[in-house]
C-alpha positions as a printed Julia matrix, in Angstrom:
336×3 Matrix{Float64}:
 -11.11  -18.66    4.08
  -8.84  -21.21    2.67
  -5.42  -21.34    2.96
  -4.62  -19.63   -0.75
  -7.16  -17.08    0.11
  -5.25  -15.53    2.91
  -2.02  -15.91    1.17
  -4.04  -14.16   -1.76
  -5.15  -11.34    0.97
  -1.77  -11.3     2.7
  -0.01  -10.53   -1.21
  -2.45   -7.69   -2.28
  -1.89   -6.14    1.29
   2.21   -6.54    1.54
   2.2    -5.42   -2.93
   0.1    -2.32   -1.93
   2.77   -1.16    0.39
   6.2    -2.87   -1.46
   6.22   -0.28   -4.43
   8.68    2.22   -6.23
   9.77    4.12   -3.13
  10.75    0.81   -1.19
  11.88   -1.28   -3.21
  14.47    1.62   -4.71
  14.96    2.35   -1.12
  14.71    6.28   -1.85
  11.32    6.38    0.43
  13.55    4.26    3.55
  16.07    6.23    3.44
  13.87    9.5     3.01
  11.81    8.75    6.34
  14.69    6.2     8.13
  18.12    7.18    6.25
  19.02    9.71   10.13
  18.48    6.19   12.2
  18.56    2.85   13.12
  17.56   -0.7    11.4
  15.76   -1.04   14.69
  13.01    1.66   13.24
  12.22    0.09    9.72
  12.32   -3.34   11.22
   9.66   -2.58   14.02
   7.8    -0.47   11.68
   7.88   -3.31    8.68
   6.15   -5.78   11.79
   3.56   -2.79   12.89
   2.06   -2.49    8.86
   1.6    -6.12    8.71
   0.17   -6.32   12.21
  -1.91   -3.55   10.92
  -3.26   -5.74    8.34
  -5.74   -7.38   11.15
  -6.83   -3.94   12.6
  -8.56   -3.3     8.98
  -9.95   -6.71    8.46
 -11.7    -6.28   11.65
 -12.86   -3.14   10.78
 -13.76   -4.17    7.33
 -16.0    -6.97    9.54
 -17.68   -5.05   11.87
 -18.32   -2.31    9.15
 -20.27   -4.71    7.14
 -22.24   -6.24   10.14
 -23.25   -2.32   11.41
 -23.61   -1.13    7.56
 -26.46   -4.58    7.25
 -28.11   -3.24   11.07
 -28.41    0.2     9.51
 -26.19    1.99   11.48
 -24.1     3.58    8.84
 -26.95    5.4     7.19
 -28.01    8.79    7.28
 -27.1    12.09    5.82
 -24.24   13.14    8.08
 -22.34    9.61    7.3
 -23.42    9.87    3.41
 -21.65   13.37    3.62
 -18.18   12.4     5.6
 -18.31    8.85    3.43
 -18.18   10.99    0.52
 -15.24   13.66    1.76
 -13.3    10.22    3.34
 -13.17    8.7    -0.11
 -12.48   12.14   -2.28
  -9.08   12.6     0.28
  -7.98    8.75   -0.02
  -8.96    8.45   -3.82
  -6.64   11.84   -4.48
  -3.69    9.96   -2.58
  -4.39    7.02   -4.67
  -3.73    9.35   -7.54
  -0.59   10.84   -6.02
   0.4     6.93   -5.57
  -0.43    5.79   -9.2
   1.08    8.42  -11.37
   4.23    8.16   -9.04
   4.62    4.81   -9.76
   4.28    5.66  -13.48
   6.55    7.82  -13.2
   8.7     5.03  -11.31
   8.63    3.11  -13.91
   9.31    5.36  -16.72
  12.95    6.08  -14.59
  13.36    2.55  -14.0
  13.73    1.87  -18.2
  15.7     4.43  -18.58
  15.73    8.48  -20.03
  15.89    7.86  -23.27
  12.84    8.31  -25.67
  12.4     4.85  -26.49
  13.44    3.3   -22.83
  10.88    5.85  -20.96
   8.12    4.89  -23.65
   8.44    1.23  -22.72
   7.9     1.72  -19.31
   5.58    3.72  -19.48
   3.28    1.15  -21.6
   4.04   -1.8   -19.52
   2.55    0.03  -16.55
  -0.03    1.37  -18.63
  -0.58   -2.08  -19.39
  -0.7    -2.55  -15.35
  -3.48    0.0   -15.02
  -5.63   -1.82  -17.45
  -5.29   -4.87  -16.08
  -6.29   -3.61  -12.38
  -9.42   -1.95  -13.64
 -11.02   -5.38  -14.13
 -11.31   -5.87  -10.59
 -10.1    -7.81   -7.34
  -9.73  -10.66   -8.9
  -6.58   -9.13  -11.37
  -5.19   -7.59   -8.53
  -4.94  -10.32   -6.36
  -3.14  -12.61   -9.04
  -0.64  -10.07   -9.94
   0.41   -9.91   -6.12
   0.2   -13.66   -5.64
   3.11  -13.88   -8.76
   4.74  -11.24   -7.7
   5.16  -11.03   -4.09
   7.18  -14.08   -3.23
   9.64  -13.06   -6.47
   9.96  -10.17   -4.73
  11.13  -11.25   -1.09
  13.32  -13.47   -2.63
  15.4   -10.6    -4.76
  15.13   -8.47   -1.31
  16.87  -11.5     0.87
  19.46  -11.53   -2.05
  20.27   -8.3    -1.56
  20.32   -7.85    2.01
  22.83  -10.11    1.44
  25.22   -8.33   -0.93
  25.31   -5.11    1.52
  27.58   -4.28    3.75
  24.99   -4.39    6.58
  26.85   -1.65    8.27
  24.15   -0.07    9.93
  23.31    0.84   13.76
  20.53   -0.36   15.85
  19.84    3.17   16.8
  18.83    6.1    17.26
  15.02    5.82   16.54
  12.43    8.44   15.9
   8.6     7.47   16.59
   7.08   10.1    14.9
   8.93    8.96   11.01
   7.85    5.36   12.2
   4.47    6.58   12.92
   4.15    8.88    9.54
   5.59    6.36    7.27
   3.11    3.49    9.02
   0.23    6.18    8.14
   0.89    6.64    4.23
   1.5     2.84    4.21
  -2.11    1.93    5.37
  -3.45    4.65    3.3
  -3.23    1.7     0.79
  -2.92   -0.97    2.32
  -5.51   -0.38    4.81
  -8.37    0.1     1.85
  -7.9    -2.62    0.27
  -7.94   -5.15    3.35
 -10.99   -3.56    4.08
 -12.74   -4.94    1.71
 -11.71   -8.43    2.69
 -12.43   -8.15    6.33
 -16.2    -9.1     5.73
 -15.27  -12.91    4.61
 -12.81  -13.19    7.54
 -13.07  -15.17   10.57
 -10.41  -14.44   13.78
  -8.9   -16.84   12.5
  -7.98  -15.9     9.12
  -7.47  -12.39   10.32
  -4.96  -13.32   12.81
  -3.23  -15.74   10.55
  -3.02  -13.09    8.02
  -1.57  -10.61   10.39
   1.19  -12.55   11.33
   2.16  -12.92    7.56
   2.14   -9.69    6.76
   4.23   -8.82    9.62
   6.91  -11.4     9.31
   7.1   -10.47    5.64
   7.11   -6.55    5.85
   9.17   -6.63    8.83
  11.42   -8.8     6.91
  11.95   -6.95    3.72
  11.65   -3.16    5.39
  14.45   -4.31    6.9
  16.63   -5.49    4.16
  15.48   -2.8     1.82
  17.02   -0.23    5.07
  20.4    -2.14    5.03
  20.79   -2.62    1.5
  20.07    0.96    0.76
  22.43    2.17    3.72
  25.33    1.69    1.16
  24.23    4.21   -1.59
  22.14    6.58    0.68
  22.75    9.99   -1.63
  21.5     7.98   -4.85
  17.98    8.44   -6.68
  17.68    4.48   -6.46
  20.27    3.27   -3.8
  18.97   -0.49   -4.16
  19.63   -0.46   -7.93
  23.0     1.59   -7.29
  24.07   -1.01   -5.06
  23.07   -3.91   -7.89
  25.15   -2.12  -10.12
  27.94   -1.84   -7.95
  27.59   -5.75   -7.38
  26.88   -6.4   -11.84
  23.46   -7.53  -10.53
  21.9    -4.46  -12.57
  18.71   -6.95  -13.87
  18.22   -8.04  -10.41
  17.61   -4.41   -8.95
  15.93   -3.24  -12.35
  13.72   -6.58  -11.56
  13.06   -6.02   -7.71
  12.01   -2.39   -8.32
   9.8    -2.96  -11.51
   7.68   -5.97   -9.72
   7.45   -3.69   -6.46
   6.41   -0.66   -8.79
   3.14   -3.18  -10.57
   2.18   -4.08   -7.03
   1.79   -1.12   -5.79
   0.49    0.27   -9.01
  -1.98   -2.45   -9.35
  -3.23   -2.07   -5.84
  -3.67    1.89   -6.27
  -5.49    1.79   -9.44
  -8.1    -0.66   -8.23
  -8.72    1.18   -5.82
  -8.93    4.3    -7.98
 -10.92    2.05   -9.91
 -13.54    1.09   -7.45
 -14.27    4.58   -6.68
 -14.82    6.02  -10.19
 -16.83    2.29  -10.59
 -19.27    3.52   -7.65
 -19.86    7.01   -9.69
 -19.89    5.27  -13.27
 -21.08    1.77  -13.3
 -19.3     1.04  -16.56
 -15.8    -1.48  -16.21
 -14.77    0.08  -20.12
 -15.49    3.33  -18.78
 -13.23    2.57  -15.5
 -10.71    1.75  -17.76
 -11.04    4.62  -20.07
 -10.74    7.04  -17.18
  -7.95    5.75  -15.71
  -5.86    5.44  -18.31
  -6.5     9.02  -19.47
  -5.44    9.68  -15.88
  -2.11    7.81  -16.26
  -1.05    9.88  -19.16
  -1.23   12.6   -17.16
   2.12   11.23  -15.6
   4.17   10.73  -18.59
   7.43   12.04  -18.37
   7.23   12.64  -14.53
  10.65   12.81  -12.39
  10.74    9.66  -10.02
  13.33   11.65   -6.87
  11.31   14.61   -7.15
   7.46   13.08   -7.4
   8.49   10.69   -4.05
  10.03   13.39   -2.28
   7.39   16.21   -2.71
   4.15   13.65   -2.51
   5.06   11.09    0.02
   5.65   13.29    2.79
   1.99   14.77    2.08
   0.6    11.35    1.8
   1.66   10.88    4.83
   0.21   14.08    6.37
  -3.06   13.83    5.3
  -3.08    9.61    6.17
  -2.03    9.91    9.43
  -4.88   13.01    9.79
  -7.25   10.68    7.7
  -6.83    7.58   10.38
  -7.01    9.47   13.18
 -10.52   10.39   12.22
 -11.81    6.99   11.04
 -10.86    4.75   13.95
 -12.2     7.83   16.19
 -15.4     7.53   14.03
 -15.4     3.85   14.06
 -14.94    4.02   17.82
 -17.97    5.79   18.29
 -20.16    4.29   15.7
 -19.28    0.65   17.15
 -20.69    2.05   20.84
 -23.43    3.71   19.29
 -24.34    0.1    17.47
 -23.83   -2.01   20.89
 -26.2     0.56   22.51
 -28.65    0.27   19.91
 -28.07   -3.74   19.87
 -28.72   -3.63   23.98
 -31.93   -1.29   23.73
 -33.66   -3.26   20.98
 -33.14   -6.47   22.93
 -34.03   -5.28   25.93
 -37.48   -4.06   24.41
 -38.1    -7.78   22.7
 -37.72   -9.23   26.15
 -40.33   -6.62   27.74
């Protein structure tokens, strides 16, 4: 990989976890608003580290899917169930963002119809492919850190260390990947160590970074629906919060859709058709409440992720022996 490659790969993975719910801060406080900074910060570092567990397994995947390993009925079968449960998350994610965005404009008529067509406009966009995705995050990322830095900067920063609770960290990691972990998948076949380790170490400065101003920043406006953009308000920086939160709602929004996308692609080979169905899909979320959308499906995202990854690196586990074994038995027969 070149050097703009992984910064390409880093950006789609860091936008697919940056969107409505942290960048408002309503999702921080919701799973870290009872503790410490010391729990988003370490957490922030563990999703970016995580970035290099999926490349790998997005790399050894393809080498035991090209051996013929990954075949058969029984794998066909969980394959499909694996990508109905992460593709119905995906949905969850999208239409909250929608809905995200519809809040972010505004409750008037006019105000929620605007946002609601420029993400609309986001969904379209992501249905053309990897390609869209990646350049949306590569625009939008950095802009992003930067407003987050600014901010961390205008709070009070009056927060503890401690206490910290491992089972939020571990739950919020979980519907994080969900994401994030899908679509570095997908990359891990073009990655050397390397790049993967390189790309690991940028994601985790970066999320570690901006989990943790996000944490302080919200701290000061914990009871509102969007502490970040209470605390712009608070500060007459109301375009700078309304501009954090809408780039962190497209990247997450592009990254979910593309992967809705990709899925639907894989059933109906058509990129109009993608588009078509996706979009009726996003309509579906017109009008949605923000609060109530994050509160109600992120928790559950984060159920059935953490259930979801317990499975596949349990599967992967024993599908990487199984394809070692194999490896050692056919080698052993060319030398006899």
């Amino acid at each position: 990989m070149t050097r703009l490659e992984r910064i390409k790969v880093a950006s789609v993975f860091i936008g697919a976890i940056v969107g409505a719910g942290f960048a408002t801060g309503r999702e921080i406080i919701l799973f870290f608003g009872d503790g410490g900074y010391l729990a988003p910060l370490l957490t922030g570092i563990a999703m970016g580290l995580c970035s290099m567990l999926f490349l790998y397994i997005g790399k050894v995947a393809a080498r035991l899917k090209k051996s013929g390993v990954l075949s058969g009925k029984i794998f066909a079968v969980a394959k499909i169930a694996f990508i109905l449960v992460v593709e119905f998350c995906m949905l969850l994610t999208m239409t909250t963002m929608i809905g995200g965005m519809q809040k972010l404009f505004g409750d008037g008529i006019a105000s929620r119809v605007t946002g609601f067509l420029i993400a609309i406009a986001c969904v379209g966009l992501s249905s053309l492919g990897a390609s869209a995705v990646r350049r949306i995050n590569l625009a939008l990322v950095p802009v992003l850190f930067i407003l987050l830095t600014v901010l961390f900067f205008k709070s009070s920063k009056a927060v503890e260390m401690l206490p910290l609770y491992p089972l939020k960290s571990v739950n919020y990691l979980s519907m994080n990947m969900l994401l994030g972990g899908c679509l570095a998948v997908k990359d891990g076949e073009k990655a050397d160590t390397k790049d993967i380790i390189k790309i690991g170490l940028m994601c985790a400065v970066v999320l570690g970074a901006m989990t943790l101003f996000v944490y302080c920043a919200a701290s000061d406006y914990p009871m509102a629906e969007m502490p970040i953009y209470s605390l712009c308000q608070a500060h007459g920086m109301g375009i700078i919060g309304a501009l954090a939160v809408g780039i962190a709602i497209l990247t997450t929004l592009a990254g979910a859709a593309k992967s809705l996308g990709d899925a639907i692609y894989s059933v109906f080979p058509s990129r109009a058709g993608v588009t078509s169905v996706l979009l009726l899909l996003a309509l579906a979320s017109y009008g949605w409440d923000f609060a109530n959308a994050v509160n109600l499906f992120y928790p559950f995202i984060a159920a059935v992720a953490s259930g979801v990854f317990a499975l596949v690196f349990a599967a992967f586990a024993a599908i990487s022996v199984k394809g070692r074994i194999d490896y050692a038995v056919i080698k052993k027969r060319g030398k006899a």
